[in-house]
C-alpha atoms as an extended CHARMM CRD file, in Angstrom:
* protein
*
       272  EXT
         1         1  UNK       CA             57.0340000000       64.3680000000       90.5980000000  PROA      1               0.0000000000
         2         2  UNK       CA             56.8410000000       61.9450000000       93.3410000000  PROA      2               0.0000000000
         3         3  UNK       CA             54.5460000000       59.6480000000       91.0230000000  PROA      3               0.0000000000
         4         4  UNK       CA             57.2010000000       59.4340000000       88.6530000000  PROA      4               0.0000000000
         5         5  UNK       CA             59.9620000000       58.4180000000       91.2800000000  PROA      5               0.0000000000
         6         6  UNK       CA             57.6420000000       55.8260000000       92.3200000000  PROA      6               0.0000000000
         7         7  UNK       CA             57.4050000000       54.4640000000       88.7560000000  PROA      7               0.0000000000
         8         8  UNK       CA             60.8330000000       54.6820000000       88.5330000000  PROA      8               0.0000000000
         9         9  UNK       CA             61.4920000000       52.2170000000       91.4250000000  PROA      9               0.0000000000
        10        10  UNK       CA             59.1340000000       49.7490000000       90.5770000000  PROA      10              0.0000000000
        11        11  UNK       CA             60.7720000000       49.2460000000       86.6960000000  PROA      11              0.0000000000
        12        12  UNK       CA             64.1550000000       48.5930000000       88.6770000000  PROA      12              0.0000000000
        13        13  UNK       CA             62.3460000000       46.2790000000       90.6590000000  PROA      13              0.0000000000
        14        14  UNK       CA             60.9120000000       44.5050000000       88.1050000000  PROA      14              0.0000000000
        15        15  UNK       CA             63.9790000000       44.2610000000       85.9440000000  PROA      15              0.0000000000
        16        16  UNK       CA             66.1520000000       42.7300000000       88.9340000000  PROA      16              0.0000000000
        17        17  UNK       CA             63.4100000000       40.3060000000       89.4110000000  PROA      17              0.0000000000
        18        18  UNK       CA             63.5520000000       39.1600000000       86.1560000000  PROA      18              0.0000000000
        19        19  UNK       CA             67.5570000000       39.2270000000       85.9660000000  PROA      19              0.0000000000
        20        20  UNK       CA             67.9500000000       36.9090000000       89.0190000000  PROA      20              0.0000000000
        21        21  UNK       CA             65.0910000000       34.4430000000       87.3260000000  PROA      21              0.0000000000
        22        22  UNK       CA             67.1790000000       33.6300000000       84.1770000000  PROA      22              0.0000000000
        23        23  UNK       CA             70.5980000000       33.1220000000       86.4640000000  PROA      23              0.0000000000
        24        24  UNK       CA             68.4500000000       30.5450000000       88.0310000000  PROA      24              0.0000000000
        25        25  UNK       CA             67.0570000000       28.8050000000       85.0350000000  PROA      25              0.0000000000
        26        26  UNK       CA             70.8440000000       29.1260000000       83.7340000000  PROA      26              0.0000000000
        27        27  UNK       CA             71.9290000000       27.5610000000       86.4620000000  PROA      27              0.0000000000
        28        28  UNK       CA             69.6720000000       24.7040000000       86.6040000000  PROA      28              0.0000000000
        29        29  UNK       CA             70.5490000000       24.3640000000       82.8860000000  PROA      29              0.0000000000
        30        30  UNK       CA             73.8300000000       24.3570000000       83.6270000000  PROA      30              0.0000000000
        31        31  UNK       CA             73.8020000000       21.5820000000       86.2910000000  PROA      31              0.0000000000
        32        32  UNK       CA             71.5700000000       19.6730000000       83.9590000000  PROA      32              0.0000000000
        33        33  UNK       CA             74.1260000000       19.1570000000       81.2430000000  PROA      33              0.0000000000
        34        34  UNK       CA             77.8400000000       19.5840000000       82.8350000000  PROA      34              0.0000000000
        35        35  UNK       CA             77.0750000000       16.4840000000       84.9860000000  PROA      35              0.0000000000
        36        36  UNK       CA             80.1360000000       14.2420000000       85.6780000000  PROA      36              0.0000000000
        37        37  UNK       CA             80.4710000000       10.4390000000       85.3670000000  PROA      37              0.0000000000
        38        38  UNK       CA             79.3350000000       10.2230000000       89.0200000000  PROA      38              0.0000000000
        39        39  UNK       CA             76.2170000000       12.0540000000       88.4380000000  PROA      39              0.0000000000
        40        40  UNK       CA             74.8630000000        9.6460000000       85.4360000000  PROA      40              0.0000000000
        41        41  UNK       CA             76.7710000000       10.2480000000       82.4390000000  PROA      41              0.0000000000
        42        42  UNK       CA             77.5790000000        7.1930000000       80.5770000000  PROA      42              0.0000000000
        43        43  UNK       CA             81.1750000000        5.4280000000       81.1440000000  PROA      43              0.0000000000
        44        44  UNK       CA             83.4640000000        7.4960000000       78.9100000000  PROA      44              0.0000000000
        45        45  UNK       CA             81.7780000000       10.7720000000       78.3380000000  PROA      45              0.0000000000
        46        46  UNK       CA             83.0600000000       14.3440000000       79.3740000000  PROA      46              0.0000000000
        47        47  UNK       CA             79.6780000000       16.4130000000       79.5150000000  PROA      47              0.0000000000
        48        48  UNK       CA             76.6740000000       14.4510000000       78.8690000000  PROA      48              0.0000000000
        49        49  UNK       CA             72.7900000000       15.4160000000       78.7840000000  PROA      49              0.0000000000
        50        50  UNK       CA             69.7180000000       13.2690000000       79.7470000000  PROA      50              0.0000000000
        51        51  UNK       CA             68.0280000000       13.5300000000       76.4840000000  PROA      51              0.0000000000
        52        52  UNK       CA             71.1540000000       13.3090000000       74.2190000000  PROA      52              0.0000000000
        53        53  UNK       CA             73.5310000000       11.1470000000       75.6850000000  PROA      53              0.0000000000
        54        54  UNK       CA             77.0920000000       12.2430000000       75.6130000000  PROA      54              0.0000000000
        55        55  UNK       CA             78.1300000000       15.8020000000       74.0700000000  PROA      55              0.0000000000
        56        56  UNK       CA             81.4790000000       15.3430000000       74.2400000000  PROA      56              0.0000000000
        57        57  UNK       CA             84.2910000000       12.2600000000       75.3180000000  PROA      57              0.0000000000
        58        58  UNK       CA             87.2270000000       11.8770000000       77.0980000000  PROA      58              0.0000000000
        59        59  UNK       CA             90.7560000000       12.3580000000       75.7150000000  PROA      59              0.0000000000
        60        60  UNK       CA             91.8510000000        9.6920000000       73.2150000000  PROA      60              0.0000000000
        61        61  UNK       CA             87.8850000000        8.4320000000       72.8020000000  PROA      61              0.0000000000
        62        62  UNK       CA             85.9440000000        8.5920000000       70.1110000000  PROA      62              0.0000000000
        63        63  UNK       CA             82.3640000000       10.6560000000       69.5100000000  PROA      63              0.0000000000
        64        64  UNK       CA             79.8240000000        8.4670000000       67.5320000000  PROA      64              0.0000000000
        65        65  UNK       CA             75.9000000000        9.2150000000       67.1720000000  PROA      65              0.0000000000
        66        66  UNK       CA             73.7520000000        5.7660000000       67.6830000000  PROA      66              0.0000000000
        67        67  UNK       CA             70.2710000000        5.9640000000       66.0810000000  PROA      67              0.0000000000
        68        68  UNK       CA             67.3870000000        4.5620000000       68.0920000000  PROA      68              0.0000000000
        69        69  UNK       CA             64.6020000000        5.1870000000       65.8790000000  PROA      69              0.0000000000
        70        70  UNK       CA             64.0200000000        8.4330000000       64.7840000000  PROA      70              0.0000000000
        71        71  UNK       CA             66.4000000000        9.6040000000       68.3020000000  PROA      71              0.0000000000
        72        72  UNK       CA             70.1770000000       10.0260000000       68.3600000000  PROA      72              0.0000000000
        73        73  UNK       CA             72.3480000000        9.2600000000       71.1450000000  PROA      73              0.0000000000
        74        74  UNK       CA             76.0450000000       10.4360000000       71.8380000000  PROA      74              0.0000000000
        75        75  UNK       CA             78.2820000000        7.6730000000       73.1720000000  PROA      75              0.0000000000
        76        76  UNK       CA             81.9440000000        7.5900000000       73.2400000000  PROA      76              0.0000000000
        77        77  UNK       CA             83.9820000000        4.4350000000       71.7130000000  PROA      77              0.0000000000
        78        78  UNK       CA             87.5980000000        3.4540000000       72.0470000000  PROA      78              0.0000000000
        79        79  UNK       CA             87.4350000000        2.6080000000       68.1540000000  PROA      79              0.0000000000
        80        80  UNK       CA             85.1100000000        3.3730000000       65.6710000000  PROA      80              0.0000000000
        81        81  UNK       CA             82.0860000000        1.0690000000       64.5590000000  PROA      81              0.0000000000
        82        82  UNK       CA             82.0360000000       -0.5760000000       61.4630000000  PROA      82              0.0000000000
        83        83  UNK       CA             81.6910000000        1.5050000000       58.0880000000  PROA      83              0.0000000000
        84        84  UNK       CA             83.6530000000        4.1160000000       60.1930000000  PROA      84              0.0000000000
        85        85  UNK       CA             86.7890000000        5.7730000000       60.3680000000  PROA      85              0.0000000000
        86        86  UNK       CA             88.2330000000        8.2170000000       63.4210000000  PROA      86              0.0000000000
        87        87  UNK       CA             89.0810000000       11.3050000000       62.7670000000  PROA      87              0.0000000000
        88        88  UNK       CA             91.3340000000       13.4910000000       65.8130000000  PROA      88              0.0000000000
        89        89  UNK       CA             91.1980000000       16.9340000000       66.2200000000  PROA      89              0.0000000000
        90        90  UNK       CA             92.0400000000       19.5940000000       69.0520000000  PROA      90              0.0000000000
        91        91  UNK       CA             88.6390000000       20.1960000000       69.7420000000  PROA      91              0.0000000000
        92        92  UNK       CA             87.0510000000       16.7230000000       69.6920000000  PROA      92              0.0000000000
        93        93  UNK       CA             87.8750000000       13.5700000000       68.3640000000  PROA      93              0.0000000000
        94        94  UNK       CA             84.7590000000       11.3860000000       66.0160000000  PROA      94              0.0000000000
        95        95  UNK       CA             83.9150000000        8.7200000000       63.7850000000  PROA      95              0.0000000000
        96        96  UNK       CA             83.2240000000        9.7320000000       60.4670000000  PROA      96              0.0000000000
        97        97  UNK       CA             81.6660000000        7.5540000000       57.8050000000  PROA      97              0.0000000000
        98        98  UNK       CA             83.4130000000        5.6680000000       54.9720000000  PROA      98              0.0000000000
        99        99  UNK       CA             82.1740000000        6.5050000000       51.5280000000  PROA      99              0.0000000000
       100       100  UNK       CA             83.8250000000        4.0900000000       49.7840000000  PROA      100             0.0000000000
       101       101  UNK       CA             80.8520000000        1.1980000000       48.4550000000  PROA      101             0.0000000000
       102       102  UNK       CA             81.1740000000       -2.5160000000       50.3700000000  PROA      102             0.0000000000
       103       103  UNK       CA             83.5590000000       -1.0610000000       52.6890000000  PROA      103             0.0000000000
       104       104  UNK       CA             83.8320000000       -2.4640000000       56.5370000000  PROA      104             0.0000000000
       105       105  UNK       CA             86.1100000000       -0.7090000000       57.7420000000  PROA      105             0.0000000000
       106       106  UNK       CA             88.3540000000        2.2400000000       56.2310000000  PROA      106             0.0000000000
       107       107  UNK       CA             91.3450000000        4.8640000000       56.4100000000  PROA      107             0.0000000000
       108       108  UNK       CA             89.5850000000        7.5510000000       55.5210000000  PROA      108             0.0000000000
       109       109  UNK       CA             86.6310000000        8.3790000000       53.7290000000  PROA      109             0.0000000000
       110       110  UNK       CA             87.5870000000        6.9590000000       50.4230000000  PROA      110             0.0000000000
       111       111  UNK       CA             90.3480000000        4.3640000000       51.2730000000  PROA      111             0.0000000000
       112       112  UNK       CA             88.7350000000        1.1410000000       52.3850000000  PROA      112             0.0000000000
       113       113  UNK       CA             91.2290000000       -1.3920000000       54.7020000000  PROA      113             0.0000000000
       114       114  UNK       CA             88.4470000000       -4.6920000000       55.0330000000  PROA      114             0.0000000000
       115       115  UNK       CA             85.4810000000       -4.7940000000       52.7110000000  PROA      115             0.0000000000
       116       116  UNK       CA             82.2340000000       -6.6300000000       54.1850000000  PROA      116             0.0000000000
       117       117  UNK       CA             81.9560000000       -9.9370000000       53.7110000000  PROA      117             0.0000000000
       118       118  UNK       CA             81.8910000000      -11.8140000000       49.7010000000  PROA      118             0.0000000000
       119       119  UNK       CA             83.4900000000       -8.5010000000       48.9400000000  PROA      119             0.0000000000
       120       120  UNK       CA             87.6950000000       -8.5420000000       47.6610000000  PROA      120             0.0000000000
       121       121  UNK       CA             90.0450000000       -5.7660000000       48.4610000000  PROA      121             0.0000000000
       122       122  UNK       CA             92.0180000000       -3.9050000000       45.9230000000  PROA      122             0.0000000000
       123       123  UNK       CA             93.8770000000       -0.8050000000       45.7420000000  PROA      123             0.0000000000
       124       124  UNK       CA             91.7300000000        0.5850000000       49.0360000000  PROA      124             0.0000000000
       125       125  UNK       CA             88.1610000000       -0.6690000000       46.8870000000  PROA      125             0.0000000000
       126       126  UNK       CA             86.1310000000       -3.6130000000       47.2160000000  PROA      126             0.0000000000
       127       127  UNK       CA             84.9170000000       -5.7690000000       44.1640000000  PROA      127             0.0000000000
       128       128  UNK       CA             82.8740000000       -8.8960000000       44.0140000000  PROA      128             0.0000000000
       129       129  UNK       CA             85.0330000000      -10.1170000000       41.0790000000  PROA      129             0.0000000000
       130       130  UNK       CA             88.8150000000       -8.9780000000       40.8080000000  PROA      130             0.0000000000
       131       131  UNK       CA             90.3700000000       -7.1310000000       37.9680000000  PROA      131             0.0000000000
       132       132  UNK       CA             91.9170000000       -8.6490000000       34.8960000000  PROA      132             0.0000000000
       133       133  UNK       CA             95.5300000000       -9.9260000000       35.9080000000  PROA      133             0.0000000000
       134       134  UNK       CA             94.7040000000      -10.3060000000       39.5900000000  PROA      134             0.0000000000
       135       135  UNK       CA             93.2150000000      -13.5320000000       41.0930000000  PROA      135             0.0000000000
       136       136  UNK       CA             91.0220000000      -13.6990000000       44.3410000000  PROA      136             0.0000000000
       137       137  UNK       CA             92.5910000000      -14.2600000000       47.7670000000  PROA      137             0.0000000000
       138       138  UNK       CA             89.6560000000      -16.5870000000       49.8100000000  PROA      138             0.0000000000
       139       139  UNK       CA             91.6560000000      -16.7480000000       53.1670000000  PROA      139             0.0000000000
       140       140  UNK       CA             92.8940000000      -13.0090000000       53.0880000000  PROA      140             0.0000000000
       141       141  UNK       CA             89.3730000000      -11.9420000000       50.6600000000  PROA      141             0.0000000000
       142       142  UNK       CA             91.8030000000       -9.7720000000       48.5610000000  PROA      142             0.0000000000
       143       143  UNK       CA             92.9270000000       -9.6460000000       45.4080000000  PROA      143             0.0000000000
       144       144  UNK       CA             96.4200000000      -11.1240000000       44.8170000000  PROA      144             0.0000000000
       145       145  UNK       CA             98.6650000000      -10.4790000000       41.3390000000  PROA      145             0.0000000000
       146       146  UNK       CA             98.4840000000      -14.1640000000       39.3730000000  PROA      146             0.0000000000
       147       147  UNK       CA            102.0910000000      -15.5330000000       39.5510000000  PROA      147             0.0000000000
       148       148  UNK       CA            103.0680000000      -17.8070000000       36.5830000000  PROA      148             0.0000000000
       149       149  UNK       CA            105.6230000000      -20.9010000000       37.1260000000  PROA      149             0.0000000000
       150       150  UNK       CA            108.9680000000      -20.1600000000       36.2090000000  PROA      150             0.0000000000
       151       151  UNK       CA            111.9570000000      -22.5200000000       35.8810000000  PROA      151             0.0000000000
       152       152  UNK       CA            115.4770000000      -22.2890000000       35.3380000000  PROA      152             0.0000000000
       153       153  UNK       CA            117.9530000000      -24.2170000000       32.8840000000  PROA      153             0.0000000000
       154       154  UNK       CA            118.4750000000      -27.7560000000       32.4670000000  PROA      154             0.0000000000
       155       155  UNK       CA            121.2590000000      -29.1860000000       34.1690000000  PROA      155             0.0000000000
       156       156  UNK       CA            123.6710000000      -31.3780000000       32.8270000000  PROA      156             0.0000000000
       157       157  UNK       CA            123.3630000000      -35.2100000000       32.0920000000  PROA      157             0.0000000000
       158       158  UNK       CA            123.7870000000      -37.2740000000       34.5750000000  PROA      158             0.0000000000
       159       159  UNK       CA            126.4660000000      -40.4140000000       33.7300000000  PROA      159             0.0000000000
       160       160  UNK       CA            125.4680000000      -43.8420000000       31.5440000000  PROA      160             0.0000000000
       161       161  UNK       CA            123.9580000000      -45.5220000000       34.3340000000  PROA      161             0.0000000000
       162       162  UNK       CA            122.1710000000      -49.1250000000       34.5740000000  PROA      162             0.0000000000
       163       163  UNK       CA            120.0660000000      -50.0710000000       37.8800000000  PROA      163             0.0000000000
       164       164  UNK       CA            122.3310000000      -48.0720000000       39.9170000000  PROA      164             0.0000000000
       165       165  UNK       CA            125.9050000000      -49.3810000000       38.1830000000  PROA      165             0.0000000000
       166       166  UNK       CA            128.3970000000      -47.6050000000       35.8150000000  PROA      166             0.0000000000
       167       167  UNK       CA            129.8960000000      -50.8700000000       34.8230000000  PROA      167             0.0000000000
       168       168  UNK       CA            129.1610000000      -54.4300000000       33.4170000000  PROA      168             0.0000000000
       169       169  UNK       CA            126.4840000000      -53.1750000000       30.5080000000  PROA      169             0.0000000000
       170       170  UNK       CA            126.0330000000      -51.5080000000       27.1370000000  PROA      170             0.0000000000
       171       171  UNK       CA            123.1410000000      -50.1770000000       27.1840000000  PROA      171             0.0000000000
       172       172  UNK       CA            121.5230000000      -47.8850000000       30.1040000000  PROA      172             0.0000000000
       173       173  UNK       CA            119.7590000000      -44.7180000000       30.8330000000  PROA      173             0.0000000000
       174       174  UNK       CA            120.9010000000      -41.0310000000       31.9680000000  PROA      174             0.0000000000
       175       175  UNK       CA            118.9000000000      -38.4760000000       32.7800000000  PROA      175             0.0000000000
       176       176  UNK       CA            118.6700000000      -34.6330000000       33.9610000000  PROA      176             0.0000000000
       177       177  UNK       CA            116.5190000000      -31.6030000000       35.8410000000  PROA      177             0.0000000000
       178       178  UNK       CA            115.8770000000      -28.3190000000       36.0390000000  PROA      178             0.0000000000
       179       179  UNK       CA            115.1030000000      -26.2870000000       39.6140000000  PROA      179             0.0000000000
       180       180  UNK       CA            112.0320000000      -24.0050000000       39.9470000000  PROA      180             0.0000000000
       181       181  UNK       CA            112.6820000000      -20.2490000000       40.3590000000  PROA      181             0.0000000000
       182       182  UNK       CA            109.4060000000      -19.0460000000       41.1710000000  PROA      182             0.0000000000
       183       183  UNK       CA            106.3020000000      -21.5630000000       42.2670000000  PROA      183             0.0000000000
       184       184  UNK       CA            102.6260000000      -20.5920000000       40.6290000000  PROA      184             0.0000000000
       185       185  UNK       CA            100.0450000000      -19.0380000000       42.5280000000  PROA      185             0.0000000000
       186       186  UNK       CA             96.5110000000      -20.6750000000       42.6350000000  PROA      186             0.0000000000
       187       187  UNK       CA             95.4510000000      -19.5890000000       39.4220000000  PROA      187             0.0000000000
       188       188  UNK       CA             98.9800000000      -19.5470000000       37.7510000000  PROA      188             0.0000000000
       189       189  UNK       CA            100.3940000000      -21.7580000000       35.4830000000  PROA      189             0.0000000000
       190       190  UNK       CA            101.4920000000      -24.8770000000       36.5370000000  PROA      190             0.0000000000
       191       191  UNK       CA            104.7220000000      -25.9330000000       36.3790000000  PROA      191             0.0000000000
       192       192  UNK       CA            106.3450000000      -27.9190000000       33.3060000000  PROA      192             0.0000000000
       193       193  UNK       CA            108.8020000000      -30.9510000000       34.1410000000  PROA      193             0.0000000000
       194       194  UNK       CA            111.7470000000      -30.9460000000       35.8200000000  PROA      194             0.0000000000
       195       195  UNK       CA            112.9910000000      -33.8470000000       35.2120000000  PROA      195             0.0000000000
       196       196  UNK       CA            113.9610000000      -35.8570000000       31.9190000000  PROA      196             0.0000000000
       197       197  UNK       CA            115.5550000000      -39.4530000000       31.0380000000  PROA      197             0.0000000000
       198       198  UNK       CA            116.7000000000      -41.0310000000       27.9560000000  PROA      198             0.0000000000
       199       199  UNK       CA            118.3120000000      -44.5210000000       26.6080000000  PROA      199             0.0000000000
       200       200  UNK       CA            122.2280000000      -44.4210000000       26.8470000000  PROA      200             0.0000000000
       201       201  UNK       CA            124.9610000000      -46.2410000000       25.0710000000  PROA      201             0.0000000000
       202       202  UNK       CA            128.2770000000      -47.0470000000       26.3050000000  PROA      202             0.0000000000
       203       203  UNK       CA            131.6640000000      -49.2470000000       25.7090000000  PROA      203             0.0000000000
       204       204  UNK       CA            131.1350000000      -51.8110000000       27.7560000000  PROA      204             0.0000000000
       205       205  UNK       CA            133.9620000000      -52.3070000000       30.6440000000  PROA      205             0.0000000000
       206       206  UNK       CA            134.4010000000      -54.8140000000       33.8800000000  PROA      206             0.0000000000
       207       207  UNK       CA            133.5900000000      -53.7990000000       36.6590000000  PROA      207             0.0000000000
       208       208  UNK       CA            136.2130000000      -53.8520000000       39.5700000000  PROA      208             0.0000000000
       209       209  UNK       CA            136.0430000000      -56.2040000000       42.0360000000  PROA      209             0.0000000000
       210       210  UNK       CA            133.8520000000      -55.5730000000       44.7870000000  PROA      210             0.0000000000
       211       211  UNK       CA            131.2040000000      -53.7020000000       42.8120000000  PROA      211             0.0000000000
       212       212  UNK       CA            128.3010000000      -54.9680000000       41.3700000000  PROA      212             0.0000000000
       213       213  UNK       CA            127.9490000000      -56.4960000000       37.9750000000  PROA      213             0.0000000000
       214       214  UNK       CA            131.2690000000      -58.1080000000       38.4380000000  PROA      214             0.0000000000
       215       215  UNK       CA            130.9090000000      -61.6280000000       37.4490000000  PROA      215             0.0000000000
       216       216  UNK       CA            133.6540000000      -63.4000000000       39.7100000000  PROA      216             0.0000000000
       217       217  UNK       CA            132.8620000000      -66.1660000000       41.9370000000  PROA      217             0.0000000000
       218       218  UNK       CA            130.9170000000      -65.2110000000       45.0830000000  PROA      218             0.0000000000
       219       219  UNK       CA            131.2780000000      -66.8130000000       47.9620000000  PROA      219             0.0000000000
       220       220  UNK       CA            129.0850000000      -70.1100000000       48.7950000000  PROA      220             0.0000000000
       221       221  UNK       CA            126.7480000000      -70.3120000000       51.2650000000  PROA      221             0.0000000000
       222       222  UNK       CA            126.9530000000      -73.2690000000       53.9900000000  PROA      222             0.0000000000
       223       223  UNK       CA            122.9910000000      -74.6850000000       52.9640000000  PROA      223             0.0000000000
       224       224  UNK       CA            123.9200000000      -74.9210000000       49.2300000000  PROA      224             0.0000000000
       225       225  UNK       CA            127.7360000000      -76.5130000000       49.9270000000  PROA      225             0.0000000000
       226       226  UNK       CA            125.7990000000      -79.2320000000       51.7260000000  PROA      226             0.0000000000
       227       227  UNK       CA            123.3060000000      -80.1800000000       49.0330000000  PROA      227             0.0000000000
       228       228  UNK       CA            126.3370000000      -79.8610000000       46.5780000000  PROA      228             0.0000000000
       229       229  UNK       CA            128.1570000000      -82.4930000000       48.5420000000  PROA      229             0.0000000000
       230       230  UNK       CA            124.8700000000      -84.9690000000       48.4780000000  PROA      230             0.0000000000
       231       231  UNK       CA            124.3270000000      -84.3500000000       45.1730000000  PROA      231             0.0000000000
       232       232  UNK       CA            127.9460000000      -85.0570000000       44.0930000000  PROA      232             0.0000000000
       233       233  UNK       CA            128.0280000000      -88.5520000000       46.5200000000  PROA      233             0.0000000000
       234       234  UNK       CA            125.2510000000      -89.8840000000       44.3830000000  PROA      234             0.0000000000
       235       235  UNK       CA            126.9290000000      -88.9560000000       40.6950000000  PROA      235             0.0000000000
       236       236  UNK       CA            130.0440000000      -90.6650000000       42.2950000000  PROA      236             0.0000000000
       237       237  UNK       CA            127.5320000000      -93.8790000000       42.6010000000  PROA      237             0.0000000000
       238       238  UNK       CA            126.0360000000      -93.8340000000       39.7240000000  PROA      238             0.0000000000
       239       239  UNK       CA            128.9920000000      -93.8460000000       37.9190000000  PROA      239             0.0000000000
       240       240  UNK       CA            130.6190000000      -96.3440000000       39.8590000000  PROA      240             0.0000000000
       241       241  UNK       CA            127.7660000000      -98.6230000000       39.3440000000  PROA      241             0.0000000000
       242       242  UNK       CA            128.1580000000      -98.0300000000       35.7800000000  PROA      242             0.0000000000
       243       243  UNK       CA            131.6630000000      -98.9430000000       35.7760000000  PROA      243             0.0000000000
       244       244  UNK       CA            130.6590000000     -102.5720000000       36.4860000000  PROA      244             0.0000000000
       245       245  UNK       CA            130.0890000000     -103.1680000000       40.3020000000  PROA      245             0.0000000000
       246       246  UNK       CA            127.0970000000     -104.6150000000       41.3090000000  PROA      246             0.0000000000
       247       247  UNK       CA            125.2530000000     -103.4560000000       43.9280000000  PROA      247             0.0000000000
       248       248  UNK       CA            124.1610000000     -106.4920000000       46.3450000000  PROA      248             0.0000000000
       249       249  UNK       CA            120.5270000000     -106.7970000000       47.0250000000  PROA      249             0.0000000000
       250       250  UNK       CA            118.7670000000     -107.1480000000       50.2180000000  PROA      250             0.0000000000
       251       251  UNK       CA            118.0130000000     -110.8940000000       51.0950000000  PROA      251             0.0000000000
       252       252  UNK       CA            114.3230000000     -109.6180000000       51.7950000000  PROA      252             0.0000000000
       253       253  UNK       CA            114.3900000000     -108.6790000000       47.9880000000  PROA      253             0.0000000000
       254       254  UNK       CA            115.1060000000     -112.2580000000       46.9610000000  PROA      254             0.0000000000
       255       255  UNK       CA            112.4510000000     -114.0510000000       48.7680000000  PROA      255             0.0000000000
       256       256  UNK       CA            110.3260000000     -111.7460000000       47.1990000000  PROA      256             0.0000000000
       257       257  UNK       CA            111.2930000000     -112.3740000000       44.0830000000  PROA      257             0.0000000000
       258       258  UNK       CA            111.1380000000     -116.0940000000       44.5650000000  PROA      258             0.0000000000
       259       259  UNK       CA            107.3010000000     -115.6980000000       45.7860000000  PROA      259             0.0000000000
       260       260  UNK       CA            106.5340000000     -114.3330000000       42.3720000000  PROA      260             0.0000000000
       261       261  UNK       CA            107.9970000000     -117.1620000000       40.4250000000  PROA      261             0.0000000000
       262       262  UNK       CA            106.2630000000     -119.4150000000       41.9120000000  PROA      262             0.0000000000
       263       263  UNK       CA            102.6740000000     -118.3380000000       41.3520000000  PROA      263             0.0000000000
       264       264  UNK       CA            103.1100000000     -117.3060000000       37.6550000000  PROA      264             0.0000000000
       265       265  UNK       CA            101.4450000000     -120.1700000000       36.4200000000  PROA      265             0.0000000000
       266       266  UNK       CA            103.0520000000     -122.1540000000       33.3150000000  PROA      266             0.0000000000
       267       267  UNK       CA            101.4050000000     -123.3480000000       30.2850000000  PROA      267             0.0000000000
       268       268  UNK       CA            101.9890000000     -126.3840000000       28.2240000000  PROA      268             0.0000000000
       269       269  UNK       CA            100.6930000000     -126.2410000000       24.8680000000  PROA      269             0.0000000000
       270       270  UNK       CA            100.6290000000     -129.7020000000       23.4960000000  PROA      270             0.0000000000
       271       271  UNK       CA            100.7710000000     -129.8180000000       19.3960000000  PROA      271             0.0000000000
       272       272  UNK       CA             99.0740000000     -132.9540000000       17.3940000000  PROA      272             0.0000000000
């Protein structure tokens, strides 16, 4: 009887060893992995562990796995990497990865937002050469609808008009446009021509005074009155020297003329 008390005691003994062991080992565990940002945990993180990084974020951060090799490493991100899209949820929020092909960055799994680079958006997918009907966009890399040139109605002609006057001709030119209603995109059709002229004829009427292509008198100028005036002096001689007055001659003139008299020489031909 007393053997079997003493059996007893020592399996109690035994068992409350072994109970207060794992408490210890859960504690350590405990301590190991419910560290705060003081104690080492990266910038960000809520519970962290030294051999996995981050298990779980702040609020309003992201949860992302980074591969190092064949490891993976929690961290927690303000916005999700590229190819990545968050996701929020009451318990934790992540980045999850877009499925869609060429995709940089997305909405959600199969709505891409920016496609990676020599890649077009369209309709939340990415081609390398857009759809029939749509052009590409270089500076915005999507894929824009082609836009045709469209124009409205001619207006009317313009009046018979000839180097800028109505008046003082017969023949002349008019002409008329048209506006544009909707300009061409960069692989649209260009534009026709807005613009159109023709020949013209009208009854020919005087102009009023004052405009040009009147032919009245103008004014004189004070340069041209002057050489007028010369001009008109010698007519007045000319004719008055043709009317019979003589015009006297310069003595020097004479003596000159008297020189050359006298050394022509004269020949007398005598006949037998």
């Amino acid at each position: 009887m007393q053997f079997q008390l003493i059996s007893v005691v020592l399996i109690l003994l035994n068992c409350m060893e072994y109970i207060g062991s794992q408490n210890a080992s859960r504690g350590r565990r405990h301590r190991r992995t419910n560290t705060g940002v003081n104690q080492g945990c990266p910038k960000g993180c809520d519970r962290c562990s030294e051999f996995n990084g981050c298990l779980s974020c702040m609020p309003r951060l992201f949860f992302s796995l980074e591969r190092n090799g064949m490891k993976q490493t929690g961290v927690c991100l303000s916005s999700c990497p590229s190819g990545y899209y968050g996701v929020r949820t009451p318990e934790m929020n992540k980045c999850a990865q877009c499925t869609a092909d060429n995709c940089d960055t997305c909405f959600n799994k199969n709505f891409c937002t920016k496609c990676k680079p020599a890649f077009y958006l369209h309709k939340g997918r990415c081609f390398d050469i857009c759809p029939e009907g749509f052009a590409p966009n270089n500076q915005t890399m999507e894929c824009t609808t082609t836009v045709h040139c469209e124009v409205g109605e001619w207006n009317a002609w313009s009046p018979c008009t000839k180097r800028g006057r109505t008046c003082g001709f017969r023949r002349g030119s008019e002409s008329r446009s048209r506006d544009i209603v909707l300009e061409p995109s960069a692989h649209g059709n260009s534009c026709p021509k807005t613009t159109e002229r023709r020949k013209c004829n009208v009854q020919k009427k005087r102009c009023p005074p004052g405009q040009k292509g009147n032919k009245s008198k103008e004014p004189k100028k004070p340069g041209r009155e002057m050489t007028q005036d010369k001009q008109g002096k010698g007519s007045r001689r000319g004719k008055e020297n043709k009317g019979g007055r003589v015009r006297k001659e310069r003595p020097e003139n004479k003596k000159r003329r008297g020189q050359s008299k006298k050394q022509i020489p004269t020949t007398v031909s005598t006949v037998q």
